[in-house]
VMD Tcl script that draws the C-alpha trace (Angstrom):
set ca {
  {-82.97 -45.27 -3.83}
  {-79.38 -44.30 -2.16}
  {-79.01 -47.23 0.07}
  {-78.02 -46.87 3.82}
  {-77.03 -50.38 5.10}
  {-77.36 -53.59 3.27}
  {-77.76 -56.59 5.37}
  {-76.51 -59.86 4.63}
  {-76.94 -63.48 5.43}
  {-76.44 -66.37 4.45}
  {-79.07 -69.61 4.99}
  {-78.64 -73.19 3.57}
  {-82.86 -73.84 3.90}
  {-85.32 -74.30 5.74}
  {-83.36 -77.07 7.86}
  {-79.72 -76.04 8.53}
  {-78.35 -72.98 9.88}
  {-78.80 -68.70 9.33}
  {-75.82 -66.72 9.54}
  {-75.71 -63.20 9.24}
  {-72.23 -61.62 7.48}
  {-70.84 -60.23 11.05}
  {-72.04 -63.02 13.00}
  {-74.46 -61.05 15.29}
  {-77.22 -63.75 13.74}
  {-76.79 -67.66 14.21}
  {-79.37 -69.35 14.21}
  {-80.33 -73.34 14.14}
  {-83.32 -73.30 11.00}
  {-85.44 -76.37 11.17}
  {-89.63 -76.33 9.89}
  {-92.14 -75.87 12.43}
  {-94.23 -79.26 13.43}
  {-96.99 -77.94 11.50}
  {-95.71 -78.47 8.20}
  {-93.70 -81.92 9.30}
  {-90.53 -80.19 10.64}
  {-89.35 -81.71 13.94}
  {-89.66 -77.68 15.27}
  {-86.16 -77.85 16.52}
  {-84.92 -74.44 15.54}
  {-86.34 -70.95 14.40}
  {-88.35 -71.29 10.53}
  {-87.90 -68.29 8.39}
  {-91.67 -67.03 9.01}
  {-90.82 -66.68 12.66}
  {-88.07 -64.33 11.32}
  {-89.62 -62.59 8.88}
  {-91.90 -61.56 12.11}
  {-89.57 -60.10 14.32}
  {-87.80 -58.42 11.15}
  {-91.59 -56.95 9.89}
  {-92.56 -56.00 13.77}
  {-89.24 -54.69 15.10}
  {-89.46 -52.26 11.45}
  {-92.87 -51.09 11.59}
  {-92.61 -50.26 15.58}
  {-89.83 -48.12 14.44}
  {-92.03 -46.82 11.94}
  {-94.64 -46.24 14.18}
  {-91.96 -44.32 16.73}
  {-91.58 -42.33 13.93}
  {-94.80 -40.85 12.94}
  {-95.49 -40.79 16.70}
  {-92.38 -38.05 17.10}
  {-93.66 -36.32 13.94}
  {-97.32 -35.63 15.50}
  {-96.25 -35.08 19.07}
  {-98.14 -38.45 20.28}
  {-96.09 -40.37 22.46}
  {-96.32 -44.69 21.37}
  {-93.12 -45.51 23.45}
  {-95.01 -47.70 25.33}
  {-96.59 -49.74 21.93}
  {-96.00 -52.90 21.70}
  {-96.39 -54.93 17.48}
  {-97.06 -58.54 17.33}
  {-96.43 -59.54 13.37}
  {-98.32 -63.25 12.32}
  {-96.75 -64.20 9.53}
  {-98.79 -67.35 8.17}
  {-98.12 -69.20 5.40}
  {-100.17 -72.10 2.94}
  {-100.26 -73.03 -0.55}
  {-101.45 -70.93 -3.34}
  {-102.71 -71.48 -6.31}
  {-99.71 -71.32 -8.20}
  {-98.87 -74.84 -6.56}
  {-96.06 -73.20 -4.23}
  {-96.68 -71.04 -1.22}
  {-97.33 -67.84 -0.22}
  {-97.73 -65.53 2.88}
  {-100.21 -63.50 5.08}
  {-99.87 -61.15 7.43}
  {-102.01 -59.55 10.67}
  {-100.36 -56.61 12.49}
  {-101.54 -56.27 16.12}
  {-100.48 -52.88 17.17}
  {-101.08 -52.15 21.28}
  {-101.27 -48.74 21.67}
  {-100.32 -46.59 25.00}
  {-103.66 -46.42 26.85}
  {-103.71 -42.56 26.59}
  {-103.66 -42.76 22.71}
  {-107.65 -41.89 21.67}
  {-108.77 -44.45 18.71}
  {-109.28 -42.48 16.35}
  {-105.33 -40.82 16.66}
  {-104.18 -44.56 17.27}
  {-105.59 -45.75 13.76}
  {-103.90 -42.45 11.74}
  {-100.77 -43.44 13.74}
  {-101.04 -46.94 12.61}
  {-102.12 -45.75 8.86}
  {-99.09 -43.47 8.50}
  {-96.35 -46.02 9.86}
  {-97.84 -48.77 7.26}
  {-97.24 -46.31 4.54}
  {-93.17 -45.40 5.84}
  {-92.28 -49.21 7.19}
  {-89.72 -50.71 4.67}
  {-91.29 -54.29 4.99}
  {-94.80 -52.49 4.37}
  {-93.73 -51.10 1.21}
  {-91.98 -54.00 0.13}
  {-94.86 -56.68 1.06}
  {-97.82 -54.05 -0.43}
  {-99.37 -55.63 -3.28}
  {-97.97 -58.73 -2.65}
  {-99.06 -60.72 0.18}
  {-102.31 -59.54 2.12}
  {-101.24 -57.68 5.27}
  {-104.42 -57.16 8.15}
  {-103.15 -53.97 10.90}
  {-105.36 -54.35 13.71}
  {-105.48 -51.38 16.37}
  {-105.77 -52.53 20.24}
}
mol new
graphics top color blue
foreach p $ca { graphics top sphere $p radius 0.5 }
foreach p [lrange $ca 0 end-1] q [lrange $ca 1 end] { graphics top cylinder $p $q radius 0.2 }
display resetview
């Protein structure tokens, strides 16, 4: 792979700070309420959400342009959840909610869908790892 851009931050866990190398990100971390944090700040699943559903609307932009189907108007919702495994740690899950343009027929919105999961960087990068649910609306 010839990389294009490598991002970089740094984080000092799940209750602290996240600071990206040029400063664009800053953000207060703290653990949601759910899993005893005091929900004070942004948790690293709520970023790993906007990172996964900013990428794969891109993605889906993408194959839109390719097939002549305009998505402009789509809108991704990424739920990252996470629990223990079995391994005595945790792990993650993922559902996909991808609104399609109301002019987009089923069928042509799933293909769509199907095609960006297979291009999306975080796709290929969580596949095989983590279980990841796209769900067409």
């Amino acid at each position: 792979m010839s990389v294009l851009y490598t991002a970089i931050a740094t984080a000092s866990g799940r209750d602290g700070r996240a600071v990206s190398s040029d400063k664009k990100l800053d953000v207060t971390l703290a653990g949601p309420t759910e899993m005893g944090g005091d929900g004070e700040g942004t948790n690293p699943e709520q970023l790993f959400a906007a990172g996964y559903a900013a990428c794969f609307g891109s993605a889906l932009s993408m194959i839109g342009e390719k097939k002549k189907v305009d998505v402009s108007d789509a809108a991704v919702t990424a739920e990252v959840g996470i629990g223990p495994n079995d391994s005595g740690g945790y792990g993650l899950e993922v559902v996909l909610r991808v609104e399609l343009p109301d002019g987009v027929p089923a069928e042509t919105g799933r293909e769509l869908v199907d095609a960006a999961h297979q291009v999306c960087p975080y796709s290929n990068a969580t596949r095989g790892n983590i279980p990841v649910k796209l769900v067409v609306e």
